[in-house]
N, C-alpha and C positions, 0 to 999 in steps of 0.2 A: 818428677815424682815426689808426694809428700806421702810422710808419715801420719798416725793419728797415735801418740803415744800421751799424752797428757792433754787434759778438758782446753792447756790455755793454748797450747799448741794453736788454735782455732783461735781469731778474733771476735767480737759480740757482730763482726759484720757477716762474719764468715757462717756463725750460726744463724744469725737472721737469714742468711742464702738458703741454708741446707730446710731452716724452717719455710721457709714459700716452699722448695720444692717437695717436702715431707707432705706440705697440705695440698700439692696439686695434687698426687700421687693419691691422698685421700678421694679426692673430688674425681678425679679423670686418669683410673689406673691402668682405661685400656690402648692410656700413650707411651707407658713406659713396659709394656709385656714383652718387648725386643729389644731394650734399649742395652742388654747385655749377651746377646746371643754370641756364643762361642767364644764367650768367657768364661771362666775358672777361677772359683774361692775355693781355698786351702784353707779348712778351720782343724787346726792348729790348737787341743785342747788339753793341757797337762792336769787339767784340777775338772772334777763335775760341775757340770753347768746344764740346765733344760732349757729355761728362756734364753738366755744369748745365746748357745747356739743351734738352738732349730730358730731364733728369728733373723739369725748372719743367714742359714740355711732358707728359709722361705725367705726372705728379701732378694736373696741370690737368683735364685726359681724363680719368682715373678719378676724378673727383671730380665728372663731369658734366658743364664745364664748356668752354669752347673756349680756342681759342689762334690770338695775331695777332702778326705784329710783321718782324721781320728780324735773322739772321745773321752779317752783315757793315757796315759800315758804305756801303760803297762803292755797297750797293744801298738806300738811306735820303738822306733830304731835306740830310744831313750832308755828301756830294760836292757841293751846290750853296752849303756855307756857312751852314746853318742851325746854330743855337746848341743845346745840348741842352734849356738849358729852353723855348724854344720846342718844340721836340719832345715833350718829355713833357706842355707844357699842350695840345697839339694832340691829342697819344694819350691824355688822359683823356678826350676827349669821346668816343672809340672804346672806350673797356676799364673794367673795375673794378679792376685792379691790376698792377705794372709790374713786371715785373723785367729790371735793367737791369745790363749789364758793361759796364766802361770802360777806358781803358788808363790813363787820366786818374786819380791820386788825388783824391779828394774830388767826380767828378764825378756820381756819386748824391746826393751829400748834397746838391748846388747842383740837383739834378729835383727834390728833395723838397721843395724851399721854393718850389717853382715849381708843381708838383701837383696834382690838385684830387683824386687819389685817390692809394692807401698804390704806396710805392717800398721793393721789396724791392732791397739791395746784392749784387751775384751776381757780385763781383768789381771792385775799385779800382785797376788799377795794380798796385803789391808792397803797396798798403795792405792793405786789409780783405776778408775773404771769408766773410760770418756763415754761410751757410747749408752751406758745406763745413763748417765747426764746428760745427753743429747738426750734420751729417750723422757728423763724426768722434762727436762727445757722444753719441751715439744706437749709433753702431757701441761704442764703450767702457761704454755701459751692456750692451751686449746682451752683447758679450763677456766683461766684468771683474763687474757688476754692481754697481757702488759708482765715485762718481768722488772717493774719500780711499782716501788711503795707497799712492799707484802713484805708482812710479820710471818716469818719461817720455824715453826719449830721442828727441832732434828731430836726424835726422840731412840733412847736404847743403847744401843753400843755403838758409841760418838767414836771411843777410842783405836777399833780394829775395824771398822764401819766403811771400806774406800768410797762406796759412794756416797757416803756422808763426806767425804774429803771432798771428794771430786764437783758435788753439788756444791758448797761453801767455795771454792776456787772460782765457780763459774758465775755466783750469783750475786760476787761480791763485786764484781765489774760493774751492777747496776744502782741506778740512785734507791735514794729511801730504804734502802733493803733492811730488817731489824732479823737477828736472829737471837731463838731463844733455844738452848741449851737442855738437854731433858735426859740424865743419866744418872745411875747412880755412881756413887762419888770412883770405886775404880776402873769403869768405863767412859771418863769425865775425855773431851776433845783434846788430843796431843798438843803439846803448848807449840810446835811445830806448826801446824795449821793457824794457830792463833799467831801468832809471830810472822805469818805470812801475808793472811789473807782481813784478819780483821783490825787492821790499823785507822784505814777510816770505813768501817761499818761497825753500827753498834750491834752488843749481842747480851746476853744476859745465861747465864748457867743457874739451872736450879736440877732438885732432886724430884719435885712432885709436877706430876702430869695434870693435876688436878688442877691444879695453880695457875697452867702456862695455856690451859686450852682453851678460855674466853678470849683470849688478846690474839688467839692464831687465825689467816689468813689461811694457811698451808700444815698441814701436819703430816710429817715423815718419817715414820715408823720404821726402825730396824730390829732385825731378829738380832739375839744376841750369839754371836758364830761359835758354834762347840770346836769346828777346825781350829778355831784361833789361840783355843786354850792349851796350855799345858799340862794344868790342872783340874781334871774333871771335877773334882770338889767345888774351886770356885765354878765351873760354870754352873755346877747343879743349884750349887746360891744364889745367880745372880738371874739364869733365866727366865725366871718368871718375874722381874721386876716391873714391867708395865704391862698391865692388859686392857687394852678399849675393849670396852663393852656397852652396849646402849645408853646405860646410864650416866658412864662419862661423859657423854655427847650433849646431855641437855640440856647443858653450859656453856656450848661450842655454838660459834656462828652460822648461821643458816646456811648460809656460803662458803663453810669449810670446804676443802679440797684433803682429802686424805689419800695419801700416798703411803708404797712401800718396793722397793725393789724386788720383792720376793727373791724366794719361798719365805712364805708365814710360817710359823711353829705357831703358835698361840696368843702371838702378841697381840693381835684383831680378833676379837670375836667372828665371827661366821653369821651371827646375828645383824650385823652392822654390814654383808655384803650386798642386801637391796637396799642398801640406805643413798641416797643420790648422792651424798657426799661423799661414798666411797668410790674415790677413782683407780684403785689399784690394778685391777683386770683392766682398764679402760688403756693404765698407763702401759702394761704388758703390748696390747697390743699395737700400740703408739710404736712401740721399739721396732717393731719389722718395716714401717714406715722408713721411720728416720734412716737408719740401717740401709733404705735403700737407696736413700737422696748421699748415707756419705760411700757407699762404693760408686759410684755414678762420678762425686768429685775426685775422688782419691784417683780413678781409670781414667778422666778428665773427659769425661764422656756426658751430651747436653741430653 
């Protein structure tokens, strides 16, 4: 049985795996329509979420397969004081695989030792979010076709951003990688990440978007997270700090690749969504792909 609790968990072999099977899945999806029958995912959801999990939920379905679980916390055994590991030993007896979000960091990894079946991480708190990173990896193969020698800018709130972590952990395994830095100064990358992941990849931090967007291969736009604040004042400050808009773009390379994990607030203009360089929807729907190639490994099922 393996877990999926953090992006490195997975080697660059391992994703290259789950990428052929994400693109066969693409190409020839009426091989895999049983390939989970009378199976069961337990999504497992203490924080709001739409994209992860209705795409755990549709990857589960077209793979055959059912889906159990809850939404919110408030409707789960967790409003009367039950512990999570208690909860995940009780929903293995009900499922073959879990996927769980938390607002908690580290609180997947603490189901996983408690388990008696594989614990996907579908969100930690600002920690870890693998399967948005498998979902980004999988949009950046389809678009770029190579994950060496692309200039990455991570634009917004670097510092509570997990899938800004979780992309930076996974993409710094590969050659030529440059990343450029796009926050402003209290939203700036936790010297944690930097202390980890960018010992040999170079990166560059700046404050202006305007600056970093002629030199980008890839731009990855985060919303700036009102959950994360404590202080609604500062968020009201800082959330409109970068907005694409048309304009900004006409400095940007013909073959930009614009990403975003969504939900948008207003960071991307709406004007910019028939623009061919925005892959954002494209990336969305990338994720119930991938999604399906890693319950298939995790059930060890070909």
């Amino acid at each position: 049985m393996q877990n999926l609790i953090n992006i490195l968990d997975l080697s660059c072999e391992e994703i290259s795996e789950l990428i052929t099977v994400a693109d066969d899945i693409i190409d020839n999806p009426e091989n895999y329509y049983e390939k989970c029958a009378h199976k069961k995912l337990a999504t497992l959801f203490y924080e709001p979420s739409t994209r992860t999990r209705l795409s755990f939920e549709a990857a589960m379905l077209e793979l055959g397969g059912s889906v159990l679980g809850f939404s919110e916390a408030s409707s789960s055994s967790v409003s009367k004081g039950e512990s999570v590991g208690d909860t995940v030993k009780t929903v293995s007896a009900y499922a073959d695989i879990i996927a769980m979000r938390h607002p908690k960091e580290g609180a997947p990894l603490v189901a996983s030792q408690r388990a008696d079946i594989p614990i996907i991480n579908a969100g930690d708190g600002g920690h870890n979010h693998p399967t948005q990173t498998l979902t980004d990896l999988l949009t950046i193969h389809r678009e770029k076709g190579t994950f060496e020698n692309l200039t990455i800018g991570l634009c917004g709130d670097l510092k509570f951003g997990r899938t800004v972590h979780s992309l930076i952990a996974a993409m710094s395994r590969y050659s030529g990688i440059k990343f450029i830095l796009i926050s402003p100064e209290e939203l700036k990358i936790p010297s944690f990440v930097k202390e980890d992941y960018f010992g040999y990849t170079p990166y560059e931090e700046t404050t202006s978007l305007d600056e970093a967007l002629p030199n980008l291969d890839i731009l990855y736009m985060t919303r700036v997270q009102k959950e994360r604040f404590f202080n609604e004042e500062d968020y009201l400050r800082l959330k409109d700090s970068y907005i694409l808009t048309p304009g900004k773009l006409e400095n940007a390379k013909s073959d930009l690749s614009i990403m975003h994990p969504l939900p948008r607030v207003n960071e991307i203009s709406v004007d910019i969504d028939d623009d061919p360089r925005a892959a954002y929807f494209r990336q969305a729907k990338y994720g119930k792909y991938i999604r399906m190639a890693l319950i298939m490994k995790l059930l060890n099922i070909h």
